[in-house]
FITORPA-273725 format. One record per residue: x, z, y of N, C-alpha, C, O in turn; residue in three letters. Coordinates in steps of 0.1 Angstrom, whole numbers, padded with zeros to 4 digits, always signed. Atoms other than C-alpha are relative to their C-alpha. Layout:
REM FITORPA-273725
XZYXZYXZYXZYala
...
REM end
This chain:
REM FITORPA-273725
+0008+0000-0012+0000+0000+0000+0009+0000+0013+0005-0007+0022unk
-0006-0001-0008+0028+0009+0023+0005-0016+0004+0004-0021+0015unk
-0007+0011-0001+0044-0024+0016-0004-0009+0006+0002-0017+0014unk
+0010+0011-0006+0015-0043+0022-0003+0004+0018-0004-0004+0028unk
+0003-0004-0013+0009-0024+0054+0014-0006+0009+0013-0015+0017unk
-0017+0007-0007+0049-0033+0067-0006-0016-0004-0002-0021+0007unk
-0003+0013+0005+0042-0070+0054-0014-0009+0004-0013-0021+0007unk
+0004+0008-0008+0015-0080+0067-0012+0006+0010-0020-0002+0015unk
+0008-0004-0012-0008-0056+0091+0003-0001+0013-0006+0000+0021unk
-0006-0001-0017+0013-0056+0124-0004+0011+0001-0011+0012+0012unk
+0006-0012-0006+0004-0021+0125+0011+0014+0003+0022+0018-0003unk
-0014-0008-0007+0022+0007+0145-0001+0014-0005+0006+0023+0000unk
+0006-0015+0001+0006+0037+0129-0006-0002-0016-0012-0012-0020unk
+0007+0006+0011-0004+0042+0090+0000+0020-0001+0005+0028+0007unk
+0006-0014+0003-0017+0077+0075-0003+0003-0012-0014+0002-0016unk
+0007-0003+0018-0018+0088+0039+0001+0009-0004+0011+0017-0005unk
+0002-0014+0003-0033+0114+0029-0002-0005-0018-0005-0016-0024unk
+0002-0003+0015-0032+0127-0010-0006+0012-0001+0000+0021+0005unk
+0009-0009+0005-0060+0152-0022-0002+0001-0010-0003-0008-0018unk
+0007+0002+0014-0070+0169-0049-0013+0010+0004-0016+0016+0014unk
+0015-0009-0002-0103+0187-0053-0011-0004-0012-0015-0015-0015unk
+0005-0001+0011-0121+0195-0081+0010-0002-0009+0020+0004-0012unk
-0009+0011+0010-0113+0168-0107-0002-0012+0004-0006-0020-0004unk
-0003+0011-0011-0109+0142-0080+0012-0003+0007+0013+0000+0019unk
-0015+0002-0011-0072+0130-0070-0004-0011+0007-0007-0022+0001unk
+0001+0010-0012-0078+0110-0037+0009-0004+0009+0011+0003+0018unk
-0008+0007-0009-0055+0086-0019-0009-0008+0009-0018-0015+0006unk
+0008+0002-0014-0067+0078+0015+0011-0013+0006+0022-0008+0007unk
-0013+0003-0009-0042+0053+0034-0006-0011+0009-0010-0021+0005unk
+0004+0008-0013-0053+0038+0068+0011-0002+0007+0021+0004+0005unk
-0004+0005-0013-0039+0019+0099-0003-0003+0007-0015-0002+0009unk
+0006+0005-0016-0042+0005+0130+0001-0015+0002-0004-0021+0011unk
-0003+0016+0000-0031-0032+0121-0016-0008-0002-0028-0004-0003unk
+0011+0010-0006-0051-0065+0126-0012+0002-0014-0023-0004-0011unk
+0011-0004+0007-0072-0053+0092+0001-0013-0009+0009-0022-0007unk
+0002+0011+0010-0084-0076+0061-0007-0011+0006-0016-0007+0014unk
+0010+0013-0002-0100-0109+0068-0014+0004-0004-0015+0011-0014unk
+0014-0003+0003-0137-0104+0066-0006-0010-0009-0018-0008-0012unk
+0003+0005+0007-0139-0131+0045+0009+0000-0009+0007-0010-0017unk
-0008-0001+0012-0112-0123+0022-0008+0002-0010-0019+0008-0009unk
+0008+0006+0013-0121-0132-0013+0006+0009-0014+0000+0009-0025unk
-0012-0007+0010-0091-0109-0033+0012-0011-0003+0020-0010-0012unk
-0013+0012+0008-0068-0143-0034+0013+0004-0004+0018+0001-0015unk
-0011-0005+0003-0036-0124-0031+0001+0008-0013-0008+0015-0018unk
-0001-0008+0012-0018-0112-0060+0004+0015+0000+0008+0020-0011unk
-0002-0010-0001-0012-0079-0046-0009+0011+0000-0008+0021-0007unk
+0014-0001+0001-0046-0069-0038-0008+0003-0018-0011+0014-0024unk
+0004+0000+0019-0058-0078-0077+0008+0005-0009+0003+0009-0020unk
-0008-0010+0010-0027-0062-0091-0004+0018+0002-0004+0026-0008unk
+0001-0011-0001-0035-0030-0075-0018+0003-0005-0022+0012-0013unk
+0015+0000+0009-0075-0036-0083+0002+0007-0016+0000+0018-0021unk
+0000-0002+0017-0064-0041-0122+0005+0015-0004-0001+0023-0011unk
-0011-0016+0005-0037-0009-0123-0013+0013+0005-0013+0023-0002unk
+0010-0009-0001-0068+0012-0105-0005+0000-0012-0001+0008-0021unk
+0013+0003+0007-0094+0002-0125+0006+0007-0018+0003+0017-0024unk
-0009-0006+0012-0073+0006-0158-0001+0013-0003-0006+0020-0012unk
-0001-0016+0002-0065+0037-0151-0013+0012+0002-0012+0024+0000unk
+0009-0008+0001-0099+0050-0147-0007+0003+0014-0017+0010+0016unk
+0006-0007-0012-0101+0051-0111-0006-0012+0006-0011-0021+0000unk
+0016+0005-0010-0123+0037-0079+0012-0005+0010+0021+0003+0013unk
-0004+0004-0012-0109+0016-0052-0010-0004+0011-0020-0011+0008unk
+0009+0007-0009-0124+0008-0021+0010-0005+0012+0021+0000+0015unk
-0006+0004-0013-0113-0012+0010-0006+0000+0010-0016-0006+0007unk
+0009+0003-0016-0129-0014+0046+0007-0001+0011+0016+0007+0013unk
-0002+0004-0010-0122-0028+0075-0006+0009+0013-0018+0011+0015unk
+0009-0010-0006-0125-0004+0105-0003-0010+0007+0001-0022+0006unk
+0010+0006-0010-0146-0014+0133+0008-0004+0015+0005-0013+0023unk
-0013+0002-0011-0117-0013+0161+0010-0006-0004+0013-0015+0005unk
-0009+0003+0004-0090-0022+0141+0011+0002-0008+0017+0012-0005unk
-0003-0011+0012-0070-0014+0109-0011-0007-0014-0019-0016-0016unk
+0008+0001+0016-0081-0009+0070+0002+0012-0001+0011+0018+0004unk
-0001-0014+0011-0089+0022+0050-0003-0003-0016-0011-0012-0020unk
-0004+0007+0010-0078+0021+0017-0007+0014-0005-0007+0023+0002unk
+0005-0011+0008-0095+0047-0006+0001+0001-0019-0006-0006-0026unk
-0004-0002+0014-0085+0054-0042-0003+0012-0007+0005+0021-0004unk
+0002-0017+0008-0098+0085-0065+0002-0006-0013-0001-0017-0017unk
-0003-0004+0019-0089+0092-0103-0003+0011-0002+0001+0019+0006unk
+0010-0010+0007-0109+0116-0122+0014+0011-0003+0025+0006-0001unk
-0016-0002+0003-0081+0140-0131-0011+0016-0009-0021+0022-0007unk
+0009-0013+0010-0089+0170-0159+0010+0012+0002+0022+0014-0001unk
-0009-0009-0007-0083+0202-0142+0008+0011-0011+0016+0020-0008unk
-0008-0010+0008-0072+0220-0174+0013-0004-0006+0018+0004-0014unk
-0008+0004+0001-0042+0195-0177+0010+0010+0010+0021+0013+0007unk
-0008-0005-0013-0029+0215-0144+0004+0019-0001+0010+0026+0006unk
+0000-0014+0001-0033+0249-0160+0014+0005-0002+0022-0004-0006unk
-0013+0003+0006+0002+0267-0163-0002+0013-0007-0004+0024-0002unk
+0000-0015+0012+0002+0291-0194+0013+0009+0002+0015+0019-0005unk
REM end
């Protein structure tokens, strides 16, 4: 996501937040750049690689385009909180 954001957003400002809560790990990652095409389709292979490796794994991606300027990228994976226990 970073990479993509350096490579082709023009953006001066990016923000990624990592959460957990519950049994929900959430990556958040926004900026301020010129945003996705509104008619983007997924053509890039960067885009659909990160789709597949989500999805795979179990989790939820979302994309949006803010209303000023920028993208918010949203990503959660289910995560099982008794993996995290420490005996």
């Amino acid at each position: 996501l970073i990479h993509n954001i350096v490579k082709h957003a023009s953006a001066t400002k990016a923000i990624v937040q990592l959460l957990a809560y519950e049994d929900i790990l959430s990556l958040i990652v926004e900026d301020n750049g010129k945003g996705i095409d509104s008619n983007y389709q997924g053509q890039g292979m960067g885009l659909k690689n990160m789709y597949k490796r989500v999805t795979e794994s179990g989790g939820v991606i979302n994309i949006k385009r803010k209303k000023t300027s920028g993208t918010i990228i949203e990503i959660e994976f289910p995560i099982n909180s008794h993996r995290n226990t420490i005996i």
